[in-house]
PDB file of N, CA, C and O in Angstrom:
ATOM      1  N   UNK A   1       0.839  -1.186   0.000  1.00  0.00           N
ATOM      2  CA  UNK A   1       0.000   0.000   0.000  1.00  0.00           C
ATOM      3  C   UNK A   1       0.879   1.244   0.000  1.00  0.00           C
ATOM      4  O   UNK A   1       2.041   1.157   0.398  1.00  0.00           O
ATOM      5  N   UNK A   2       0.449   2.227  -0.366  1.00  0.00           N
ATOM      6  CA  UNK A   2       1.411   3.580  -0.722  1.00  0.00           C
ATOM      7  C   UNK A   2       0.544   4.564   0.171  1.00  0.00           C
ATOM      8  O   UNK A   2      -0.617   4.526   0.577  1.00  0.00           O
ATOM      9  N   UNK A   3       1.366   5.269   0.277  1.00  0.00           N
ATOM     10  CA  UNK A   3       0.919   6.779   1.897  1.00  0.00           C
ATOM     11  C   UNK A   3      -0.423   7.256   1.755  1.00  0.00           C
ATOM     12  O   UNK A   3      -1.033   7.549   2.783  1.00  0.00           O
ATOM     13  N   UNK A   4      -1.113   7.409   0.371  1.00  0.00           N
ATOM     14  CA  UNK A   4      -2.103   7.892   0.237  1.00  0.00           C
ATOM     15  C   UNK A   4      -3.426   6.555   0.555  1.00  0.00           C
ATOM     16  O   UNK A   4      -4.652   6.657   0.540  1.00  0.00           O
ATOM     17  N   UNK A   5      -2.857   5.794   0.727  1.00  0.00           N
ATOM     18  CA  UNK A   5      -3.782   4.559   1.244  1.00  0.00           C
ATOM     19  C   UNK A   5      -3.686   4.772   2.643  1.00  0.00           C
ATOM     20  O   UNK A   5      -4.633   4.733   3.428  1.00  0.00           O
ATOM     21  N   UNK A   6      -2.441   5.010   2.933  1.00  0.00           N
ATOM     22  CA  UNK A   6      -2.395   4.290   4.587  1.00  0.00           C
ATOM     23  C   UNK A   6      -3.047   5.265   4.864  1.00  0.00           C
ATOM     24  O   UNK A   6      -3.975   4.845   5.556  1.00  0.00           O
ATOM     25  N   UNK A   7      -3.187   6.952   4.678  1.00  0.00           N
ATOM     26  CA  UNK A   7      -3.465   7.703   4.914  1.00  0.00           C
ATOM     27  C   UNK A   7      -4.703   7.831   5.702  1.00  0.00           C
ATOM     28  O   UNK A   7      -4.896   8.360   6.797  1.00  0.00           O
ATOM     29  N   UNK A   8      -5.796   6.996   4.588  1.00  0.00           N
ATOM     30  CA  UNK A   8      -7.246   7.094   4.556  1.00  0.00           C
ATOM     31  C   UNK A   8      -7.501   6.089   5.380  1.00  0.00           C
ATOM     32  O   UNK A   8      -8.545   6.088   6.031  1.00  0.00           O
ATOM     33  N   UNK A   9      -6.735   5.243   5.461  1.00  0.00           N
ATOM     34  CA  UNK A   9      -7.162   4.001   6.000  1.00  0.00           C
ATOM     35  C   UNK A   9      -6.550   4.499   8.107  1.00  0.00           C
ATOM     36  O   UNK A   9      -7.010   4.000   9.133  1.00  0.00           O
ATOM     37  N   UNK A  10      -5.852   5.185   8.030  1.00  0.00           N
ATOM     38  CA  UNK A  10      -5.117   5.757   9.610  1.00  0.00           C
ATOM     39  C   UNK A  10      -6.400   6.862   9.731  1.00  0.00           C
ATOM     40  O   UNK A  10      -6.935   6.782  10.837  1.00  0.00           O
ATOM     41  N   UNK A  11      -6.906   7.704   8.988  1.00  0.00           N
ATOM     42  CA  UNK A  11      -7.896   8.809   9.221  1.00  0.00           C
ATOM     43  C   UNK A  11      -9.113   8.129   9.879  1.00  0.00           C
ATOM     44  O   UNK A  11      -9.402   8.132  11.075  1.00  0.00           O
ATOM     45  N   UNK A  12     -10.043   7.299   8.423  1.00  0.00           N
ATOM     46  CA  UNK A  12     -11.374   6.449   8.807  1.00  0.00           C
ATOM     47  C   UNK A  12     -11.074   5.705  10.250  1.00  0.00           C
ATOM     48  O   UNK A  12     -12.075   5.452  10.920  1.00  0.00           O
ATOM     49  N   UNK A  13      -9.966   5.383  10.718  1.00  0.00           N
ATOM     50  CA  UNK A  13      -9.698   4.172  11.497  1.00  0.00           C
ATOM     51  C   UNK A  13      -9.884   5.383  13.208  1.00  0.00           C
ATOM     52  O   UNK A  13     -10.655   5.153  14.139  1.00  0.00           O
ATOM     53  N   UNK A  14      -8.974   6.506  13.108  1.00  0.00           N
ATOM     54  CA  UNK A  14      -9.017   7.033  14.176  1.00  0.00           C
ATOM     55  C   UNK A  14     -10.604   7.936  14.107  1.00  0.00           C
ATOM     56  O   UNK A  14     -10.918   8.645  15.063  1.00  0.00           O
ATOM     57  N   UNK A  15     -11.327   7.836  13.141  1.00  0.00           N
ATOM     58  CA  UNK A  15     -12.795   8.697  13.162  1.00  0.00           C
ATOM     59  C   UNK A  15     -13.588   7.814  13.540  1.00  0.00           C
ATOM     60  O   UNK A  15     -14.042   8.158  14.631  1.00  0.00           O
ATOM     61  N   UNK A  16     -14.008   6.826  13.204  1.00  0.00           N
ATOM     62  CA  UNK A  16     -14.319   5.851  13.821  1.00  0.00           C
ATOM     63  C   UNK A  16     -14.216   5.210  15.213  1.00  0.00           C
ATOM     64  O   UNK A  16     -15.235   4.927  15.845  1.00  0.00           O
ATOM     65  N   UNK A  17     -12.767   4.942  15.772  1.00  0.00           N
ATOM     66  CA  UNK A  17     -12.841   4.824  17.009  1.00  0.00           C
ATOM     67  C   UNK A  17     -13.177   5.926  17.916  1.00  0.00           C
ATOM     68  O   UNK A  17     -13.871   5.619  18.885  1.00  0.00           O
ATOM     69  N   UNK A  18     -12.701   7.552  17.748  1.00  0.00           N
ATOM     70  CA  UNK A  18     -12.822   8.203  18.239  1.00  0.00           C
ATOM     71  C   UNK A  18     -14.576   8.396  18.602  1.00  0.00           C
ATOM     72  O   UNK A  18     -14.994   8.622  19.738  1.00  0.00           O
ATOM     73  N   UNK A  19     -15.346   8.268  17.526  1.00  0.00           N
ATOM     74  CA  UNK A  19     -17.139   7.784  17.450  1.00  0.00           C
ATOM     75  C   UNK A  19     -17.326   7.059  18.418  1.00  0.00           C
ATOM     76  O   UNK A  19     -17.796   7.404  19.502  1.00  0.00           O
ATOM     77  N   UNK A  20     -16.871   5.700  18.004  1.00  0.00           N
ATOM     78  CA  UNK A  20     -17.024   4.578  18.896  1.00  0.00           C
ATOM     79  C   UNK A  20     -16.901   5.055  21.003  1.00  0.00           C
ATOM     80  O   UNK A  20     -17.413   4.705  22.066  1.00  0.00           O
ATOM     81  N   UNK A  21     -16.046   5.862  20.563  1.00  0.00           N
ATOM     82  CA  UNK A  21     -15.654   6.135  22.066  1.00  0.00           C
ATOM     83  C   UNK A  21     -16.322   7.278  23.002  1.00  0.00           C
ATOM     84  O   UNK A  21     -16.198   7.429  24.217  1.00  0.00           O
ATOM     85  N   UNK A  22     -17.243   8.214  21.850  1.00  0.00           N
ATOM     86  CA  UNK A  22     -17.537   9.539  22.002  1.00  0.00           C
ATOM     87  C   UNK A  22     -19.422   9.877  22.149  1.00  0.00           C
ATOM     88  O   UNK A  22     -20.064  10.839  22.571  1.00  0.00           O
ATOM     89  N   UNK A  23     -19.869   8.302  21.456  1.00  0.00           N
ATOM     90  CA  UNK A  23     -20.908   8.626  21.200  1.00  0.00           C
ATOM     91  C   UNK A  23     -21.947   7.729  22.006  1.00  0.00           C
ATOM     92  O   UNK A  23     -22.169   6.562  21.686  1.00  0.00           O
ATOM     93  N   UNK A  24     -22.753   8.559  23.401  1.00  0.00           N
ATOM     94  CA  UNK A  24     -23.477   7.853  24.210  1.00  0.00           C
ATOM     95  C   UNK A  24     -23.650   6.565  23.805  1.00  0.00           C
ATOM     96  O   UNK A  24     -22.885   5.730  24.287  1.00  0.00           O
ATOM     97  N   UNK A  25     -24.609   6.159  22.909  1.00  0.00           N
ATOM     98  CA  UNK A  25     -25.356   4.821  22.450  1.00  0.00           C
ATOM     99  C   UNK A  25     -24.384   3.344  22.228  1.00  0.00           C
ATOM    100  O   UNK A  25     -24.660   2.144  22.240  1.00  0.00           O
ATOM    101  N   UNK A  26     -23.173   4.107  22.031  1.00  0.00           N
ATOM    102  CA  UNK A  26     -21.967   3.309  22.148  1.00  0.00           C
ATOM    103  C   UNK A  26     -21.754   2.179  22.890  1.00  0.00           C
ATOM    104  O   UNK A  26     -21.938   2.448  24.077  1.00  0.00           O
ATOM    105  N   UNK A  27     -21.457   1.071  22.728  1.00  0.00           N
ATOM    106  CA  UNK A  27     -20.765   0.476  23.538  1.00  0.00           C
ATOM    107  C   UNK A  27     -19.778   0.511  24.329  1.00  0.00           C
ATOM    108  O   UNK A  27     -19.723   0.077  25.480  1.00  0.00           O
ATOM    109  N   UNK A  28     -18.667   1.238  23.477  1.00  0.00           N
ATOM    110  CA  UNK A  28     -17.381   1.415  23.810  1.00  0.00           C
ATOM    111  C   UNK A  28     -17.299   2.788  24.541  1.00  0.00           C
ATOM    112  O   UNK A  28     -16.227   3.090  25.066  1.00  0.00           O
ATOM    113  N   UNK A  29     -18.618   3.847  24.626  1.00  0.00           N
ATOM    114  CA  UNK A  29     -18.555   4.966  25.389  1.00  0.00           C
ATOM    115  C   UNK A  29     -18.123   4.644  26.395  1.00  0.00           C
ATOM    116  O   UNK A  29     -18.512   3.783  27.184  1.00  0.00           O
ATOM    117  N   UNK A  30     -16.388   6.050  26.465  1.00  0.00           N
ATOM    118  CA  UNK A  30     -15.922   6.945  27.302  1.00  0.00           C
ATOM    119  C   UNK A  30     -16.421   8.107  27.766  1.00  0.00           C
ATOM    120  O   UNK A  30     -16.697   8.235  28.959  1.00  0.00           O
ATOM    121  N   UNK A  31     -16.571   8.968  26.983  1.00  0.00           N
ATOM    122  CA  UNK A  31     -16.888  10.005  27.606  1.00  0.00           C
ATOM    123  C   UNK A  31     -17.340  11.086  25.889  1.00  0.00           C
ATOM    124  O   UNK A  31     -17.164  10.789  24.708  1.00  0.00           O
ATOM    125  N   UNK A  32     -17.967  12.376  26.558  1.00  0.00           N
ATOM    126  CA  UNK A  32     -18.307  12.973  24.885  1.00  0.00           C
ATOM    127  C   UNK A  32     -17.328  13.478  24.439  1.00  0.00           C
ATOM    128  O   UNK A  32     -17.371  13.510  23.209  1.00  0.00           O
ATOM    129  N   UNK A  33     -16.018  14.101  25.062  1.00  0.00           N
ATOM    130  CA  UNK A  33     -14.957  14.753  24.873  1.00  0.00           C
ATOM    131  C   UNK A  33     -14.300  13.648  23.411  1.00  0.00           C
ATOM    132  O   UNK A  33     -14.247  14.322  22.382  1.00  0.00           O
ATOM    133  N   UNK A  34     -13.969  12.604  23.262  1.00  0.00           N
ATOM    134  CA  UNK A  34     -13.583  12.011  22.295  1.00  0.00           C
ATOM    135  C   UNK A  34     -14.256  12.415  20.953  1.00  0.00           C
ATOM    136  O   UNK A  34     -13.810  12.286  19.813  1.00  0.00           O
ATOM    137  N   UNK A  35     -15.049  12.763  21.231  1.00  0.00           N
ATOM    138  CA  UNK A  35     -15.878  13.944  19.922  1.00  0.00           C
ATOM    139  C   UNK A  35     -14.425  14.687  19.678  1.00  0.00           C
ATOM    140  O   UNK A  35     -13.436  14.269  19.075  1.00  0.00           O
ATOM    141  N   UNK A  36     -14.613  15.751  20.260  1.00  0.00           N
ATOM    142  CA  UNK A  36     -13.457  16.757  19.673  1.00  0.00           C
ATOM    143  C   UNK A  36     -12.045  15.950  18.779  1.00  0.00           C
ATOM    144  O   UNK A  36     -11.539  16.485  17.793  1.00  0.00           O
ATOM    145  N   UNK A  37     -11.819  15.319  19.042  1.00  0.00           N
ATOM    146  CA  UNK A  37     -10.879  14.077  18.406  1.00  0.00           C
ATOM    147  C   UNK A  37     -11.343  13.753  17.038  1.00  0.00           C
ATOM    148  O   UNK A  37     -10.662  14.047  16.055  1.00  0.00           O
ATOM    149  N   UNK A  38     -12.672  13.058  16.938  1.00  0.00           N
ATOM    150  CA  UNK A  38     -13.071  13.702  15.668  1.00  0.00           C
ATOM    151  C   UNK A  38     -13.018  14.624  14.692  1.00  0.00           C
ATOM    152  O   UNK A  38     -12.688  14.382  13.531  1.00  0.00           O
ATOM    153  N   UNK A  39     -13.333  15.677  15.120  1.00  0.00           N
ATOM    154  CA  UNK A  39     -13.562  17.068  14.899  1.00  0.00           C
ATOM    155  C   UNK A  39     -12.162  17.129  14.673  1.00  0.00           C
ATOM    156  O   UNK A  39     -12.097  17.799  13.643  1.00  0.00           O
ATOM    157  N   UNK A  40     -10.944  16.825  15.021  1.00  0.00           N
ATOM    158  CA  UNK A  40      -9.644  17.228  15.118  1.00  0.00           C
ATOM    159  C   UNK A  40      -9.214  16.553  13.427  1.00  0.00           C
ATOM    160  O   UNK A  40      -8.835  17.279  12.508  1.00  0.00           O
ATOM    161  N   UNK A  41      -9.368  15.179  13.328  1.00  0.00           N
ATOM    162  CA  UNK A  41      -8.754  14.079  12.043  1.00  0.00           C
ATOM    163  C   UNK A  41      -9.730  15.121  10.827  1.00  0.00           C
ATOM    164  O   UNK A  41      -9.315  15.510   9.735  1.00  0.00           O
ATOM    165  N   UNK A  42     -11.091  15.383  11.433  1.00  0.00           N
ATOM    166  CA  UNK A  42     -11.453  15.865  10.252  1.00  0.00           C
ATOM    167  C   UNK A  42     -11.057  17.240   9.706  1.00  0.00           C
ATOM    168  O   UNK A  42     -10.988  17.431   8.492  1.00  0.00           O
ATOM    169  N   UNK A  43     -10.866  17.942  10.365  1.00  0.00           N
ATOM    170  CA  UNK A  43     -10.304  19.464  10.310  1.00  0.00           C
ATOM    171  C   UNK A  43      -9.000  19.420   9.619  1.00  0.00           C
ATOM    172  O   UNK A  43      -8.815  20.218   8.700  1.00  0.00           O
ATOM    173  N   UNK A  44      -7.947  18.471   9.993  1.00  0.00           N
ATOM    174  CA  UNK A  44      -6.400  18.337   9.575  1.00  0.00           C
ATOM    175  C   UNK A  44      -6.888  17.122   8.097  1.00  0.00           C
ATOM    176  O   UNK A  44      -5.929  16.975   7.339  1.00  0.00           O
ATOM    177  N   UNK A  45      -7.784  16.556   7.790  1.00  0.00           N
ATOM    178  CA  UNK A  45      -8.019  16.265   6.824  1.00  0.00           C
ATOM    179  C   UNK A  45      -8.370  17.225   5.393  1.00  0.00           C
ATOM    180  O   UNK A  45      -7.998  17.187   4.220  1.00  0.00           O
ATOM    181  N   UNK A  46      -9.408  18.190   6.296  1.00  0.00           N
ATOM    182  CA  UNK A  46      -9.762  19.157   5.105  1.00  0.00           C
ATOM    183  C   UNK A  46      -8.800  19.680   5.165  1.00  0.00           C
ATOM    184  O   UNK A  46      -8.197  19.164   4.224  1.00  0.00           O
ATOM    185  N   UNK A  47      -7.852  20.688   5.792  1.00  0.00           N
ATOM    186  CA  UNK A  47      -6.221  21.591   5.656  1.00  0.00           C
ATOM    187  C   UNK A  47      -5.770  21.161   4.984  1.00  0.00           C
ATOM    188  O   UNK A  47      -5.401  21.765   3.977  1.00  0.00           O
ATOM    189  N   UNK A  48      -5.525  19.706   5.206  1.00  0.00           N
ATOM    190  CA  UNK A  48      -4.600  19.455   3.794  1.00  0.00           C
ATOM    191  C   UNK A  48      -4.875  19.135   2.366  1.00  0.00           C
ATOM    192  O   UNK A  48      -4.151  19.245   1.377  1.00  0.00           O
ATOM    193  N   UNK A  49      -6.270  18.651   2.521  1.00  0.00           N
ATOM    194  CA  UNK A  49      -6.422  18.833   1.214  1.00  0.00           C
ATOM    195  C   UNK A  49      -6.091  20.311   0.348  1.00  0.00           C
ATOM    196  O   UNK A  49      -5.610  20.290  -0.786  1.00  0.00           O
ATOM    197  N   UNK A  50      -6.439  21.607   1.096  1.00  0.00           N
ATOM    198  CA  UNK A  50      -6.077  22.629   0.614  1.00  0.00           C
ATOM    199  C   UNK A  50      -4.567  22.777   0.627  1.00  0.00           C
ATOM    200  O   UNK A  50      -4.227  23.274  -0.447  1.00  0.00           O
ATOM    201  N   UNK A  51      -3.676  22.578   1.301  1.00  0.00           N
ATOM    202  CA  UNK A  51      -2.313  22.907   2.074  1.00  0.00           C
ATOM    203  C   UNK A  51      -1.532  22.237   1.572  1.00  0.00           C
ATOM    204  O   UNK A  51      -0.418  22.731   1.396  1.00  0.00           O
ATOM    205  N   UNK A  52      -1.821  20.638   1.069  1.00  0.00           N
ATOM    206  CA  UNK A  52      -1.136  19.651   0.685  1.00  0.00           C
ATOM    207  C   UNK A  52      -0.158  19.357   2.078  1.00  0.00           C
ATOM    208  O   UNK A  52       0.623  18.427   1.875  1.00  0.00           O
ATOM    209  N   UNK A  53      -0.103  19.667   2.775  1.00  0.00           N
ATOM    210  CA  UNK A  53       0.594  19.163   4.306  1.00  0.00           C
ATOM    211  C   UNK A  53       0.040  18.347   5.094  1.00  0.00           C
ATOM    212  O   UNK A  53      -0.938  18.914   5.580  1.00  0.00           O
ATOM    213  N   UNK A  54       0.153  17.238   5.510  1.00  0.00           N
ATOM    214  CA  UNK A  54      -0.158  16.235   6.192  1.00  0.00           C
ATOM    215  C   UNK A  54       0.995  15.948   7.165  1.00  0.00           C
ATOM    216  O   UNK A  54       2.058  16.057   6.553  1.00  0.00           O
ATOM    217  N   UNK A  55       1.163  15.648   8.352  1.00  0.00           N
ATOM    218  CA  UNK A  55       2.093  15.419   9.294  1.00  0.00           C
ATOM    219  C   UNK A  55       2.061  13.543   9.159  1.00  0.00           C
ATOM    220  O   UNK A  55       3.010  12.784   8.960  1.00  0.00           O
ATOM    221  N   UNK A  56       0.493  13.203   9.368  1.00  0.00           N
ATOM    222  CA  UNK A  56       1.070  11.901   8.934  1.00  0.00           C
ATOM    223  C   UNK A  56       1.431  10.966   7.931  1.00  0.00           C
ATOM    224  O   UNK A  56       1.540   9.742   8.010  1.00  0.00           O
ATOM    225  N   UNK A  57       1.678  12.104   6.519  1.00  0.00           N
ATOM    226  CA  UNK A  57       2.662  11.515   5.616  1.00  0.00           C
ATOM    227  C   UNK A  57       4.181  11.764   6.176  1.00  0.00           C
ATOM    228  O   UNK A  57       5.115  11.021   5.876  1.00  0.00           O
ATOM    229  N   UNK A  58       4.286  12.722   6.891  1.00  0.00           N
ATOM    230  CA  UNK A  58       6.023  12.495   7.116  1.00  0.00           C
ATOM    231  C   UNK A  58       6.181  11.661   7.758  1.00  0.00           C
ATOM    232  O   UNK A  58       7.153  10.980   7.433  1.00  0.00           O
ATOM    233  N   UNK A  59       5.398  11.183   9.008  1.00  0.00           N
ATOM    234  CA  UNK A  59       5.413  10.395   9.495  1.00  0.00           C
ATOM    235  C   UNK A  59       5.628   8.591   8.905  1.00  0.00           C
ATOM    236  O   UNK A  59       6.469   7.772   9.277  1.00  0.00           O
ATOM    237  N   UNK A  60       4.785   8.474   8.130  1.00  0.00           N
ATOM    238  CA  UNK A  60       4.508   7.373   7.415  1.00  0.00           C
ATOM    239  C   UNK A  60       5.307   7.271   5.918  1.00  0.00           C
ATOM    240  O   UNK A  60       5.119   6.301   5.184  1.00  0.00           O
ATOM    241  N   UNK A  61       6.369   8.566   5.491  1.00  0.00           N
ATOM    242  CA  UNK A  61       7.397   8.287   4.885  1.00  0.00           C
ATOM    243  C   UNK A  61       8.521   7.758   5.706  1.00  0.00           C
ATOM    244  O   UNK A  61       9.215   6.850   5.250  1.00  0.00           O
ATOM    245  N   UNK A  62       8.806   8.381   7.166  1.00  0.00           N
ATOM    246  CA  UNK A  62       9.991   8.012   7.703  1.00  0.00           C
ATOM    247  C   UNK A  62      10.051   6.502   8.267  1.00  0.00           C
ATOM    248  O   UNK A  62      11.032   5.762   8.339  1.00  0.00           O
ATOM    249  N   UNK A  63       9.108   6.331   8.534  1.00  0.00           N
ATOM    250  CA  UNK A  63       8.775   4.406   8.388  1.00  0.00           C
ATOM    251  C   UNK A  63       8.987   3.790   7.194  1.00  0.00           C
ATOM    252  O   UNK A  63       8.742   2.585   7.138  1.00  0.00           O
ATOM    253  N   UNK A  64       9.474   4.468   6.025  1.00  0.00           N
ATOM    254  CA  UNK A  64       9.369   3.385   4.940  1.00  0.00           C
ATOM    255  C   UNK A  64       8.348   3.304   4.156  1.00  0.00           C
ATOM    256  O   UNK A  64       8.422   2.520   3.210  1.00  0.00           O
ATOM    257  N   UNK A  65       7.178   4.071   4.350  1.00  0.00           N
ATOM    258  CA  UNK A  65       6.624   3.904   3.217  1.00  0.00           C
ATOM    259  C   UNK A  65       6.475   4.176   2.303  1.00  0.00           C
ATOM    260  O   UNK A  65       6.412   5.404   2.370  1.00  0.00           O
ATOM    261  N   UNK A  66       6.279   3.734   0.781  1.00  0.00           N
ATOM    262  CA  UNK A  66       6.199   4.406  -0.331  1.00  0.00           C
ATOM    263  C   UNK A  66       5.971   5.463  -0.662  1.00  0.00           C
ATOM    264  O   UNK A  66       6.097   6.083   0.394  1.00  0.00           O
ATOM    265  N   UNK A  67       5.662   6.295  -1.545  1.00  0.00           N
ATOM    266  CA  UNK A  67       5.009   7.135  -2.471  1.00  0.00           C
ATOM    267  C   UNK A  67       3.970   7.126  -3.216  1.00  0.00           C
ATOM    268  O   UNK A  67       4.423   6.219  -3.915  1.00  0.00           O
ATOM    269  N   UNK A  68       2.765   7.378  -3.787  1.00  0.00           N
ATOM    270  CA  UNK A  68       1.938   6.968  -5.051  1.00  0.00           C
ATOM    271  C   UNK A  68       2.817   6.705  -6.370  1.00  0.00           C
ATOM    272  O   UNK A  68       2.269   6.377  -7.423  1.00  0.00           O
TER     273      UNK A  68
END
């Protein structure tokens, strides 16, 4: 898989749990504050689409991973 995979697949994965963790009806409810966590992947999602900056592509280049 190449960065722009892992990317989506590290985003959906932490929006999701962060849900899972945030949202009364939940099973896995912690508390509502894990909302904002949400709110956080999605915000640094839209930036970069404009910005082209992502922190966790540097991240996930310096591990070795590919390129597209």
């Amino acid at each position: 898989m190449n960065i722009n995979r892992w990317i989506r697949v590290i985003a959906g994965s932490f929006i999701l749990l962060s849900l899972a963790l945030g949202v009364e009806s939940s099973p896995l409810f912690v508390h509502r504050n894990w909302l904002w966590f949400t709110a956080f992947v999605g915000l640094n999602l839209l930036q970069s689409g404009f910005t082209r900056f992502c922190l966790m592509e540097i991240f996930l280049r310096k591990l070795g991973v590919r390129d597209a």
